[in-house]
C-alpha positions, 0 to 999 in steps of 0.5 A: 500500500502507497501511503499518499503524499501529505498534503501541504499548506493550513495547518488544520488540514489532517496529514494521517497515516491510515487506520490500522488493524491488528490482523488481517485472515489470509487462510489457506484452504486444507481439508481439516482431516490432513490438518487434524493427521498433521498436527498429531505428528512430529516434523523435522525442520532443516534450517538453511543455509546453516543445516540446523534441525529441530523438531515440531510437536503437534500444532506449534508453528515453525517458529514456536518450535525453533525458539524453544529448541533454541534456534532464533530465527528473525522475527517480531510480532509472532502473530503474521502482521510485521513480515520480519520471519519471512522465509523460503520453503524449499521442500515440504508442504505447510499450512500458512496460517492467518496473516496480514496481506501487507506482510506476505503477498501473493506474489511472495506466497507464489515464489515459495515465501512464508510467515514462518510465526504463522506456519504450520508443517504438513509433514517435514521441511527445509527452510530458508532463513535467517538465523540471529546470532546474537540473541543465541544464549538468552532464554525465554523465561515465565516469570511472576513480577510486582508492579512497583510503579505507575506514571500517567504520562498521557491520557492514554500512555502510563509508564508501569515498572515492574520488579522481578522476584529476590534475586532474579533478573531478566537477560534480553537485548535492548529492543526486544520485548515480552509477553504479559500473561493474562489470566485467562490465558491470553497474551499482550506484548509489550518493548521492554523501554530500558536497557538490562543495564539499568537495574532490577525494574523493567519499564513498560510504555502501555497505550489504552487501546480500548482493549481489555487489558489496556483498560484493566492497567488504567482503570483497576491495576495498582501498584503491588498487583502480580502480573506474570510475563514471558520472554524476551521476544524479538530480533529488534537491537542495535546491530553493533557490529557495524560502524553506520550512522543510524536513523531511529524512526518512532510513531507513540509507544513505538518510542518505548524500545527506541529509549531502550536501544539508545540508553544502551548505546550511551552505556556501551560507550557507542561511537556513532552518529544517532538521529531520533524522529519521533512522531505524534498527532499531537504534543502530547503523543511526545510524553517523553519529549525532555528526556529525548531533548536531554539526550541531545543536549548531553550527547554531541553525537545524537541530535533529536527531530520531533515531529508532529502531524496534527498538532491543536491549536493550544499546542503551541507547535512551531516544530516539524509538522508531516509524516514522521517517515517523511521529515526523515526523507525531507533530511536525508534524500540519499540513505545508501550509508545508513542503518534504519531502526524503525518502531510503532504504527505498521503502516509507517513502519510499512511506507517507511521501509518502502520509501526509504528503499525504493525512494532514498536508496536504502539497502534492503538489509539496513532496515530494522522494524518492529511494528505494533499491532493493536489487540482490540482492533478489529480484523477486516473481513477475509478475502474471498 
């Protein structure tokens, strides 16, 4: 989907990403018979180029199975709206599952491409697919915790912190994220916002959504409430292998794991040019606006762009007013010696990552993304 040119001129006329929706059905037609026969077996799964195999029990999607066997293959929602599994089947036959046709085409689909956190085998396979290095060795745990604190940022933003048991503490990468646990069983997956480095608490940036947990956090959560999570999930950290001034692009909540990554970065004593664009409807969407400013202040290798599309009057903004993806192309028209770490809305992820390759000549493999997908948003219908 193209996202179209944002108008110019008043600045009460809208400029908008369009509404997004959490997930959209995509379903392979099968017999629910070879279903139901799959899924009561075993599949081996061969993994190139590397020739890693694990197994696949029951109704796991290849995915599922890989990370618990402890091979990280590429991925970031888990549930077919972000594209970031994608891989090749070489040999074998799978169900593919729900997933968004934005993440997977049918054109993809045709050359052999799947959503791998969708995927589910018919029988044994070999893939095609990338491996993550550097997540290798840290465990996906459940864990109970506290919630130590809670800080209405926004109307609709409320920072919760959370302290692990006596004694424990959660190893992940800046940027990846985990799985609150409801109690009926359901899953809500939020960026974990600060470094490991940082202490004992775990940082969460929660938006009210409307849904039911988004809801139960502002309404009836309270301090030494228990929650329980899983985790860390996810492929999006700073790769630091590499020496490339970096563009960090953020739309709301998406700023949680970008904060995370770029305190790491100071920690670790990175010496790279960073530029962050944060963008919002309005001021407020910026709840963290001073801190990113203090960021830019301390920092003369970080420079920091807010950047607002439909700022009120009583804002007061006298700032960047467009598309957060597009301010980044208005200052950077040539990206070809960047890295890209892009988080929030999936469909400025989305016209993001087709812009900046396709318009501003950035290679494909310097685009890093975790897109947020609402839960209480209603799929469309499926196609037909």
């Amino acid at each position: 989907m193209r996202i179209p040119a944002p108008p110019t001129g008043s600045r009460g006329r809208r400029i908008r990403y369009p509404t997004c929706y959490t997930r959209r059905t995509h379903v392979r037609e099968r017999s629910l018979s070879l279903r139901a026969f799959a899924f009561e077996m075993s599949s081996q799964v061969t993994i190139q180029p590397s020739g890693h195999r694990f197994t696949i029990d029951g109704d796991e999607t290849v995915l599922a199975a890989a990370l618990r066997e402890g091979f990280n293959l590429a991925h970031g929602c888990r549930n077919g709206a972000c594209g970031t599994c994608k891989g090749r089947l070489i040999a074998g036959a799978i169900d593919y599952g729900n997933y968004q046709s934005s993440a997977l085409s049918e054109a993809e689909r045709a050359a052999g491409l799947a959503l791998f956190c969708c995927a589910r085998p018919l029988g044994d396979l070999e893939i095609e697919c990338r491996e993550i290095a550097a997540v290798k060795g840290i465990r996906i745990r459940k864990m109970p915790c506290r919630v130590e604190h809670m800080q209405r940022k926004a109307d609709d933003v409320m920072i919760v912190r959370l302290r692990l048991p006596q004694n424990e503490r959660l190893q992940y990468l800046a940027g990846q994220y985990l799985d609150i646990i409801t109690q009926d069983g359901q899953r809500r997956s939020f960026s974990l916002a600060n470094a490991a480095h940082a202490g004992e608490l775990l940082e969460l940036h929660i938006r009210n959504y409307g849904g039911v947990f988004s809801r139960h956090v502002f309404e009836r959560m309270k301090v030494r409430d228990i929650l329980r999570f899983e985790g860390p999930y996810g492929t999006f950290f700073l790769r630091e292998e590499g020496a490339k001034p970096v563009i960090l692009l953020a739309s709301g909540t998406g700023f949680a794991p970008i904060k995370a990554i770029v305190e790491h970065a100071f920690h670790a004593g990175a010496a790279r040019l960073m530029r962050l664009y944060w963008g919002g409807r309005r001021r407020a969407d910026l709840y963290l606006n001073e801190l990113a400013e203090r960021w830019a202040a301390e920092h003369p290798d970080f420079a920091y762009i807010p950047v607002l599309s439909e700022p009120a009057p009583d804002d007061g903004w006298g700032g960047r007013l467009d598309l957060v993806h597009r301010a980044v192309m208005a200052d950077f028209p040539d990206l070809s010696g960047y890295q890209v770490y892009a988080c929030g809305n999936p469909l400025m992820v989305q016209a993001a990552r087709a812009d900046f390759i396709q318009r501003c000549g950035l290679q494909e493999a310097e685009f890093f993304s975790d897109a947020f997908t609402p839960a209480s948003a209603p799929p469309p219908p499926a196609p037909r």
